[in-house]
N, C-alpha and C positions, 0 to 999 in steps of 0.2 A: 505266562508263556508255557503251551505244553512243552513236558518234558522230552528230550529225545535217546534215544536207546541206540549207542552208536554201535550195536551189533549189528541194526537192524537201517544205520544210516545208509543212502544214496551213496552211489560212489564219486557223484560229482561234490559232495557235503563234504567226504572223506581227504578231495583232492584239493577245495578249497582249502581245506584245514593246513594241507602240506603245502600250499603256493601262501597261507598267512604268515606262517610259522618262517616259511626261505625269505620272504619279504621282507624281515627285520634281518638279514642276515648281509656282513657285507658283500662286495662284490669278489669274482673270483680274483686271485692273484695273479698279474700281468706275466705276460713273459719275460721271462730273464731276459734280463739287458745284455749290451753286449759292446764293443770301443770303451772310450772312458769311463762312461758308467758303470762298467763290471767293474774297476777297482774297488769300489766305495760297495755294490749291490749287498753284500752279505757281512759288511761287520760292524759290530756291538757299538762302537764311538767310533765317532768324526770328531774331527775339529773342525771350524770354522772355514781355514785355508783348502781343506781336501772338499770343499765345494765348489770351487773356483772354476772346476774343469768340466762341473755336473750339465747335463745338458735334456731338454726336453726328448729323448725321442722317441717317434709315435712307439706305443703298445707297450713301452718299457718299465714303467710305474717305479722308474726313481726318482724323481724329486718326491714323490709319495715315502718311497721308505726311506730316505736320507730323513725328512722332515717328522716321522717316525722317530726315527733315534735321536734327531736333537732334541724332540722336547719331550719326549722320556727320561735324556737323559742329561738335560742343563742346568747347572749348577751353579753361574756366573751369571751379573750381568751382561758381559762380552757375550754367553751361549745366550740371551734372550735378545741381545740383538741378532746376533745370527739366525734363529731362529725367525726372527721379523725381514731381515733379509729374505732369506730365502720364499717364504709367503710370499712377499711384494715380486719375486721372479716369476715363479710358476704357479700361483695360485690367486689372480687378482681379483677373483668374486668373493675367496676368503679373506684378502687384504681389504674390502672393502667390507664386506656385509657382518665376518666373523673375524676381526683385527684381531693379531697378538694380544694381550695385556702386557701393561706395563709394569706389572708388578710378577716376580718372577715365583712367587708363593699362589700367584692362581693360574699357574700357567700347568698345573697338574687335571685342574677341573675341567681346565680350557680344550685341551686334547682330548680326554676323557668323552665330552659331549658334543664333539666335534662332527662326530657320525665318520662316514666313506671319504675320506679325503680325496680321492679321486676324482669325487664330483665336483670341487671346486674349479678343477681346470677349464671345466666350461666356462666359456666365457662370450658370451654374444644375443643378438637379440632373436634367435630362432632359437634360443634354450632358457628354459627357466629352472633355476635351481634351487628347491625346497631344501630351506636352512631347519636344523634340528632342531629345536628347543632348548635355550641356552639357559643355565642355572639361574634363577630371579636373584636379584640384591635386596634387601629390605631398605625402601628409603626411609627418612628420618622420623615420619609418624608410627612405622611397621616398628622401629628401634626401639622406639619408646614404650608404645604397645607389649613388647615383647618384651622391653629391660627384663623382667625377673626371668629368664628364661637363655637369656643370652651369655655365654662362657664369659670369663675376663678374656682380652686378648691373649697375656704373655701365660695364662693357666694352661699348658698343657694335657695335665691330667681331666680336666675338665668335657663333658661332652661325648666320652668314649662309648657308652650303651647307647646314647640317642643316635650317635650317627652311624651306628651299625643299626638300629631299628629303621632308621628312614633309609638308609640305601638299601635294606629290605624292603622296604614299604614301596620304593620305584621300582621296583623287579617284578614287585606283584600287581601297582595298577600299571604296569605297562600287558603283565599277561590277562587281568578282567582288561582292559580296553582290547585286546584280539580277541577274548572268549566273547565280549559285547557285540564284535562286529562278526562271530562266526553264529552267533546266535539271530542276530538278523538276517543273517543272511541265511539261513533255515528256515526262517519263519516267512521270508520272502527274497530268492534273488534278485529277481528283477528291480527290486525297490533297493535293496542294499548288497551290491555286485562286491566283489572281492577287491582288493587292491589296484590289481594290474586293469580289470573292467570298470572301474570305480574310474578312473584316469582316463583311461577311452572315452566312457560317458561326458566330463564333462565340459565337452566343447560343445554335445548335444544342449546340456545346461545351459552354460552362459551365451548362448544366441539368446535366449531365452530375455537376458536381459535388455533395460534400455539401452540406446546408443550412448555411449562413452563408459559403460560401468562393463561392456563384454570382456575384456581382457582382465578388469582387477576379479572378476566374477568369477572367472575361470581359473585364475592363480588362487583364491581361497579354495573353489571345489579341490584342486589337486593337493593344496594343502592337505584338507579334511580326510582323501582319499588313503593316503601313504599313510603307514602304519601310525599309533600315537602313542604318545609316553607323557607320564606327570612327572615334574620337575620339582622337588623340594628347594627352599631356599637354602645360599650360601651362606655358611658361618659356621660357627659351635655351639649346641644346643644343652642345655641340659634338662633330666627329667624332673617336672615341680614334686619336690618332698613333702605337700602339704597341701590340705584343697578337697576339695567334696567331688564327686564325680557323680551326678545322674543320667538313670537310662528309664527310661517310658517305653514297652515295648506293645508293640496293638496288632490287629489285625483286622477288616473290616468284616470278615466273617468270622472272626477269633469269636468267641464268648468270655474268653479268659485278656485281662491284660495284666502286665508285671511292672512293678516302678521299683527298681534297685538304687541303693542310694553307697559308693564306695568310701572309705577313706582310704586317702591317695599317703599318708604316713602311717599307718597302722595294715593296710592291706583290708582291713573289718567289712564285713559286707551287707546290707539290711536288705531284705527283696518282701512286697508284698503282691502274692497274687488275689486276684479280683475278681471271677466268674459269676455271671449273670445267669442264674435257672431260671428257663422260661418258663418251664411247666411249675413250677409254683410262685413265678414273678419276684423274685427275692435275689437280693446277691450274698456270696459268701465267699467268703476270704481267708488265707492264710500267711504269716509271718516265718520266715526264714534268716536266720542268722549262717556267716560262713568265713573262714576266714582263708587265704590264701596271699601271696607273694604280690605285696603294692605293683611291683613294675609292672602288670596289664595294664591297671587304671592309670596308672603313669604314663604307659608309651599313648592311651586315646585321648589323657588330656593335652599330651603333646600336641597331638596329631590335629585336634581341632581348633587347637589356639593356631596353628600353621596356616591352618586349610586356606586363608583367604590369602595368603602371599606363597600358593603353589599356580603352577600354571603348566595346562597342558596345551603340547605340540607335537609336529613331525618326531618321529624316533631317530632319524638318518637324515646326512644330504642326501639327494634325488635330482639328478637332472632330467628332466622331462622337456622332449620337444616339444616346441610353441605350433599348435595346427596353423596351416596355410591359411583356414579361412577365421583366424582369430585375430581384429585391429588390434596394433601394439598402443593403446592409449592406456592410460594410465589414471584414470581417474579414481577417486575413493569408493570403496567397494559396502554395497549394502546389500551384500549377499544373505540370504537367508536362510536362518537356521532350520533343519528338516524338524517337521513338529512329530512329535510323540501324544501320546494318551497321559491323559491328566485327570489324576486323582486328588481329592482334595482334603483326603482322609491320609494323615502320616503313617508311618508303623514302626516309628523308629523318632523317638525326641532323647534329646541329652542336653544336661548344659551341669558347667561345670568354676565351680566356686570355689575363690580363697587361692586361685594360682595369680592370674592378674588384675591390676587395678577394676576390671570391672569384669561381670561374669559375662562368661562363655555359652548361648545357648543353640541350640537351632532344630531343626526336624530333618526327617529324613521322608518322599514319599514316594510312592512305587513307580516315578520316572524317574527317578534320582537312581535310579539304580543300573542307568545307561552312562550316566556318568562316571571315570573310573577312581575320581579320589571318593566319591560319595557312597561307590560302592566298594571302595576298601574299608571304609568308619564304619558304613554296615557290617562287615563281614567283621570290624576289633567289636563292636558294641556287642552282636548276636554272641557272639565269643565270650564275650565279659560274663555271661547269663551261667556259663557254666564252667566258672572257675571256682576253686576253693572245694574247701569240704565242711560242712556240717559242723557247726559246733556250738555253744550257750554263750551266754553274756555272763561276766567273771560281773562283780561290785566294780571291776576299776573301767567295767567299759561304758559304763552307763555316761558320762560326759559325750563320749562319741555318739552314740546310741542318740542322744538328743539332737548333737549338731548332726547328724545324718536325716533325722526324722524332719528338721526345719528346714533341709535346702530340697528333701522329695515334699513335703505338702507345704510351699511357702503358703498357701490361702486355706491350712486347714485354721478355723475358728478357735477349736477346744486340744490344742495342740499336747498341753498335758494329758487328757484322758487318753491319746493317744500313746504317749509313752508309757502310761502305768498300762495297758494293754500289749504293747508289744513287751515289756520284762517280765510280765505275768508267762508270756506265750514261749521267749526265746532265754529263758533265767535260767541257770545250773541249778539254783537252788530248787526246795522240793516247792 
């Protein structure tokens, strides 16, 4: 994709940019209320009993901030039921679609990804209301799959770096998924309209479809449309002390490729580049040793042992009205994915060994980089390339040295001639 020079950007480029950016934003703050519900509108705790008198009225947005403070601030069984109360009064597309939990330990996350409460109050069939993308659970194959990697329950200490790295990591593919759609939409509006045009468009779409699938057709397009965010899974994670980390990096007009090989308990680093001279048909190569701080290679083995139990969705609830000329059937929707350009050359392989029962591999290619967790593993791996600083193989690294050289060339044949050429190359000694 050409580059664009936002000195030199459209002004409707500039104004899209400011209508992506307000779009994950909530809605404005209703008017102060006023009769009973001024008592309650502006303080820190309620009890249970000072909702008795709470009452819906139009434009007042308090059963919003009551339900605010109680599950910010519940501490009891008794506040998670209240809290489920009040839900089932003024909010029954959330009592239905987004329920309390039962358990008052995930009633923090619950809130948290709840999106605009506001929009819940819709409730009817000339409104549809796009639900946020709720935290994933790992069911019982993901548990196992991941045992090494999963906290003890009552371990508190346990998990504190990984779950500050991944609630970074959803802050940044939620912004490459807006950078993704403001770069389509540069490259073409018409085909990839902004938000609020994206939602217009598509009831154009779903006529599009057969009879019975127009209505679910159209609930995926608006889906698709409204901002999106990836969800990492719920629980305590820790980062693996232990484990090989490969990166394969290419290009299809590259001449050069890199194959780094990390260790994820030492920090050690092995990088071999590979350059193809045309003008004398030969390649030639060189070895690099480096050492820096394990926790990069640590937080991207995290990250790709994760990736297949993240899931992306809406950012916010969204009530969008149902168009007049959209049938409310409800059948299973076999909406179709917009297709992209397909390359079948990677630029981007890693797989990673000695964290779980069985290794970790995969690629990365240059449509993948529309997607936003695929292009945040891009952007840790490209990263990975230039950490560390320079430095030689001691006599005590040479064990690593080996175990790094056999998880980058598992199908090299003469696997020793290789190691006696990389400590020739990367050795302190003379």
């Amino acid at each position: 994709m050409t580059a664009v020079s936002w000195a030199s950007a459209p002004v409707a480029t500039l104004t899209a940019l400011l209508a992506l950016a307000c779009a994950v934003q909530p809605l404005p703050a209703a008017a102060p209320p006023a009769g009973a519900n001024a008592a309650i509108a502006d303080r820190t705790e309620l009890e249970c009993a000072d909702l008795d008198s709470l009452n819906d009225e139009p434009g007042s947005g308090s059963p919003h901030r009551a339900l605010s403070v109680m599950a910010r601030t519940a501490s009891t069984p008794e506040d998670l039921a209240c809290v489920r109360s009040l839900v089932a009064r003024f909010f029954p597309v959330m009592a239905r679609e987004r329920p309390v939990p039962n358990d008052l330990a995930e009633l923090p996350d619950w809130w948290r990804t709840l999106g605009n409460a506001s929009a819940y109050a819709h409730d009817g069939p000339n409104v549809f209301v796009v639900m946020p993308e709720p935290i994933p659970s790992l069911d019982p194959a993901a548990r196992k799959r991941l045992a090494a990697l999963i906290c003890p329950e009552n371990d508190t200490s346990c998990g504190g770096e990984a779950r500050a790295f991944l609630a970074d990591a959803e802050e940044q593919m939620a912004e490459l998924a807006a950078q993704g759609r403001l770069e389509d939409f540069v490259q073409d509006a018409s085909a990839h309209p902004m938000p609020g045009d994206a939602i217009d468009a598509c009831a154009g779409k779903a006529q599009k479809e057969r009879r019975g699938y127009v209505f679910s057709a159209w609930q995926s397009c608006v889906k698709q449309a409204v901002p999106q965010l990836v969800r990492t899974p719920s629980g305590s994670f820790r980062l693996p002390a232990k484990g090989i980390l490969t990166v394969h990096q290419s290009g299809f007009w590259d001449p050069c490729s890199e194959v780094t090989g990390f260790s994820l308990a030492s920090g050690l680093a092995l990088t071999k580049v590979e350059c193809v001279l045309e003008d004398v048909n030969r390649r030639a190569s060189r070895w690099r040793l480096s050492r820096a701080s394990p926790a990069a290679a640590q937080r991207i083995a995290l990250f790709s042992a994760l990736m297949d139990e993240m899931r992306i969705g809406p950012a916010n609830a969204k009530a969008i009205p149902v168009p007049a000329d959209i049938p409310r059937d409800h059948a299973h929707s076999d909406a179709r994915s917009p297709e992209r350009w397909i390359s079948d050359v990677p630029t981007l392989a890693y797989s990673v060994h000695g964290v779980l029962a069985k290794a970790r591999s995969g690629s990365l290619y240059a449509y993948d980089e529309f997607e936003p967790k695929k292009r945040f593993l891009a952007r840790l791996l490209r990263a990975s390339q230039d950490i560390g600083t320079t430095s030689c193989a001691e006599p005590r690294d040479q064990p690593v040295l080996a175990e790094l050289l056999a998880m980058m060339f598992p199908r090299e044949p003469d696997l020793r001639a290789v190691q006696e050429q990389v400590s020739q190359s990367v050795s302190c000694g003379p």
